[in-house]
N, C-alpha and C positions, 0 to 999 in steps of 0.2 A: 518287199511288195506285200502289201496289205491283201484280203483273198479273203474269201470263207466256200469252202468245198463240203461235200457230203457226197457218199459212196452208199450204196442201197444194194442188197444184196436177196435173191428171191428168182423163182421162177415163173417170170408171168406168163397169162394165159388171155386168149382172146374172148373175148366176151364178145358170144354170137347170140345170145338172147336176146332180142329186139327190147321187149319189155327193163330186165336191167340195164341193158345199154340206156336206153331212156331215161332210168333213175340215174346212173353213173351220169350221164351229161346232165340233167340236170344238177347233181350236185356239183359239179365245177362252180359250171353256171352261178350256183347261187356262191361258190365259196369267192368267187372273183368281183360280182357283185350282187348283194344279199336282195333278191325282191326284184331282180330281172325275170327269171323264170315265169314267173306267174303274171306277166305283161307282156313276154314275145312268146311269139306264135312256137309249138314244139317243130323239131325238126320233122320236115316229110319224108317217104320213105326213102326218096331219090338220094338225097342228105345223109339219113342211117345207113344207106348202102354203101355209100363213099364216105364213110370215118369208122374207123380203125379204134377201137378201145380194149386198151389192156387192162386188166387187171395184176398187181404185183403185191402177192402177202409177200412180207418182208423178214425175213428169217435171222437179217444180220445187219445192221447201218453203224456207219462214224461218221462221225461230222468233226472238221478242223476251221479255226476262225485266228485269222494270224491281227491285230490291229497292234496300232504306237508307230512310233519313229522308226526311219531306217535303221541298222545296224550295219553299220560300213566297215571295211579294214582300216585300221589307223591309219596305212601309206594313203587310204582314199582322199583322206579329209586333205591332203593336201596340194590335191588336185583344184584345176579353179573348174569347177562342173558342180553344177547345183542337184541338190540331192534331196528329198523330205516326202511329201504325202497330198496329191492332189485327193480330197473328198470329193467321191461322185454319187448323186442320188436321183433316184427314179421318184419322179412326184409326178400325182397327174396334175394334168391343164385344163383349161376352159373344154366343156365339152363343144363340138362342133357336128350341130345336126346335118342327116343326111337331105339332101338338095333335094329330095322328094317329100320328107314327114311336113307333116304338119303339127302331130302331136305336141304338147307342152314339153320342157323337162322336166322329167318324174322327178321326185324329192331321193331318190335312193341315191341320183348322180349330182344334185346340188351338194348334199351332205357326203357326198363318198369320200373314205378317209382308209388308208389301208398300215 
């Protein structure tokens, strides 16, 4: 089996400052798509109240990435069971506005490429 894992190591801490909290979510935001922030509205307080943001400095990480062909036992291969490597990938699709906007599609989601 094909795989890629990572293991992070740290003791987070809750970030109860309203203000950082704000910067933290915002920087998601932009890292998932670049130039949303600065066109949705920030979260209200109601919103800050109800999400949870860690902070984790990271004092120790590995990361493993297994890829190629199975490696089977010899007595496998002579099984009749098919055996190799389905590729799977996450791509995004057409965007699908919500049943209320009216707004255009911004260019940050025509172009979004990750």
């Amino acid at each position: 089996m094909n795989y890629r894992s990572a293991i992070v190591f740290g003791t987070a801490r809750e970030v109860t400052d309203d203000d950082e909290k704000r910067r933290v979510l915002n920087a998601i935001v932009e890292h998932v798509v670049a130039g949303r922030s600065s066109e949705a509205r920030p979260p209200n307080e109601k919103e800050l109240r109800g999400t949870m943001v860690l902070a984790l400095p990271v004092t120790e990480a590995s990361a493993k990435i297994r890829t190629g062909a199975p490696v089977d036992d010899e007595e496998d291969y002579g099984m009749s069971i098919w055996a190799g490597v389905l590729p799977l990938a996450l791509t995004p699709g057409e965007p699908i506005p919500d049943s209320g906007v009216s707004a255009p599609l911004p260019a940050y989601l025509r172009m979004y490429r990750r």
